[in-house]
C-alpha positions in Angstrom: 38.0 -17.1 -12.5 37.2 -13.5 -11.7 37.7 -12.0 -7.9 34.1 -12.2 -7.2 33.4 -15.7 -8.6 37.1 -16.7 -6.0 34.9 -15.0 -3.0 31.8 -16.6 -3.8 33.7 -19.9 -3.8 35.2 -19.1 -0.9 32.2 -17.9 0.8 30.1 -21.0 0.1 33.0 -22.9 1.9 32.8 -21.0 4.8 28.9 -21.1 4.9 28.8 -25.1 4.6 31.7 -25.7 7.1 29.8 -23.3 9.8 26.3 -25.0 9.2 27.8 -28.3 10.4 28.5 -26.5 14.2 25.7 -26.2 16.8 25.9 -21.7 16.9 24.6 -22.0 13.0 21.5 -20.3 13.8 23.2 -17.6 15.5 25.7 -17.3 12.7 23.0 -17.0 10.2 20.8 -14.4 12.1 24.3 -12.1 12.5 25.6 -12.9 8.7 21.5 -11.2 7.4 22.6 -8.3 9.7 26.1 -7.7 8.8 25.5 -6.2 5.4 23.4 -3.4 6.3 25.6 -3.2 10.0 28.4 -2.3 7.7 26.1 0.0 5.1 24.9 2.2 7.8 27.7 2.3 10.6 31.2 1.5 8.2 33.8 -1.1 8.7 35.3 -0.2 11.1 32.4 0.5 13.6 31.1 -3.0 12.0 34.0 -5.0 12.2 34.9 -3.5 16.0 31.4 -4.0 17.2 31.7 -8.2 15.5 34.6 -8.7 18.1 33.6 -7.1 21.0 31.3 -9.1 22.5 31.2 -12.4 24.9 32.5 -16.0 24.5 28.3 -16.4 24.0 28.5 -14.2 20.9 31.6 -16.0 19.5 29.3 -16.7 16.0 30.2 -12.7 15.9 33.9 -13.1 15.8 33.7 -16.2 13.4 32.0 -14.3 10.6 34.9 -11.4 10.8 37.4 -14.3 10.7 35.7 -15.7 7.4 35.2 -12.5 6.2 39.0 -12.2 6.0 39.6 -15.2 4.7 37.5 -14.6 1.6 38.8 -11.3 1.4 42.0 -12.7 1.4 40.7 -15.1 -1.5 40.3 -11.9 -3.2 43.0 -9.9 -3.3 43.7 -8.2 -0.3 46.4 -8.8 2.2 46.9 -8.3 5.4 50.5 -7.4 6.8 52.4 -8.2 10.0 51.3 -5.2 11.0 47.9 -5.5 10.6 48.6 -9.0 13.1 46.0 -10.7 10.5 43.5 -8.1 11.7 40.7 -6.9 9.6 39.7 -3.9 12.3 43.0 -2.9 12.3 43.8 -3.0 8.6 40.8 -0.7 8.4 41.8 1.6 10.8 45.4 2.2 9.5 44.4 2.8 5.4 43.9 5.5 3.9 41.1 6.5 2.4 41.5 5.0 -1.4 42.8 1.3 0.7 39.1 2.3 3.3 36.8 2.3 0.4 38.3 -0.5 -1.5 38.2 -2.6 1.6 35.0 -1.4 2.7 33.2 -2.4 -0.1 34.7 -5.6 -0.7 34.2 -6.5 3.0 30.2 -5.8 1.9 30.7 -8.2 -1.6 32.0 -10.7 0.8 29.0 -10.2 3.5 26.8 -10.3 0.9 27.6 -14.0 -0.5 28.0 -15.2 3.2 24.6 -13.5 3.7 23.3 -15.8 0.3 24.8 -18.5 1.4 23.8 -19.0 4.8 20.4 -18.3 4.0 20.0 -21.0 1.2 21.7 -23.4 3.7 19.7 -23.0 6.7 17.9 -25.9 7.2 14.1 -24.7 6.6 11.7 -25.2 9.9 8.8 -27.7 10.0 5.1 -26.2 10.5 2.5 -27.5 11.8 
């Protein structure tokens, strides 16, 4: 299995375990975003803006969580350093680790993005 088939695993994991618990919606609106959050602004303005927020807007800090975990799924690792931080890992590599990181954090908000939006539970009309 290649990297990307391990995070799209991974991310369809995430995306079903998350659509059981009652912030879903809010979780789905923020995982559409989050792609083109981190296209325009970079990861670390992306990631830092996720976790700054209120216990209201905790859906925010969940994706970044999950995002780590299937980043972690493919390849990268985070040190003690780091404290299992994906904002800080950012901010501390250089440039080749930045871009690496950067656009695997986007492959992995991408297939949370697809997976979340096939699992949203569709609404009734009238």
């Amino acid at each position: 299995m290649n990297i990307q088939q391990r995070m799209a695993q991974k991310a369809f994991e995430k995306a079903g375990n998350r659509s059981k618990g009652a912030q879903f919606e809010d979780y789905c609106s923020f995982a559409r975003s989050f792609p083109s959050l981190l296209h325009t602004c970079g990861l670390v303005q992306a990631v830092t803006f996720a976790n700054a927020g209120k216990e209201s807007q905790q859906h925010r800090k969940d994706l970044v969580d999950d995002l780590k975990d299937i980043l972690a799924v493919g390849g990268m690792v985070f040190s003690q350093a780091e404290g299992n931080n994906l904002a800080d890992m950012a901010r501390r590599a250089d440039q080749q680790l930045y871009l690496i990181l950067g656009r695997r954090c986007l492959q992995a908000a991408i297939w949370l993005k697809r997976y979340t939006e096939a699992l949203k539970p569709e609404k009734k009309k009238d």
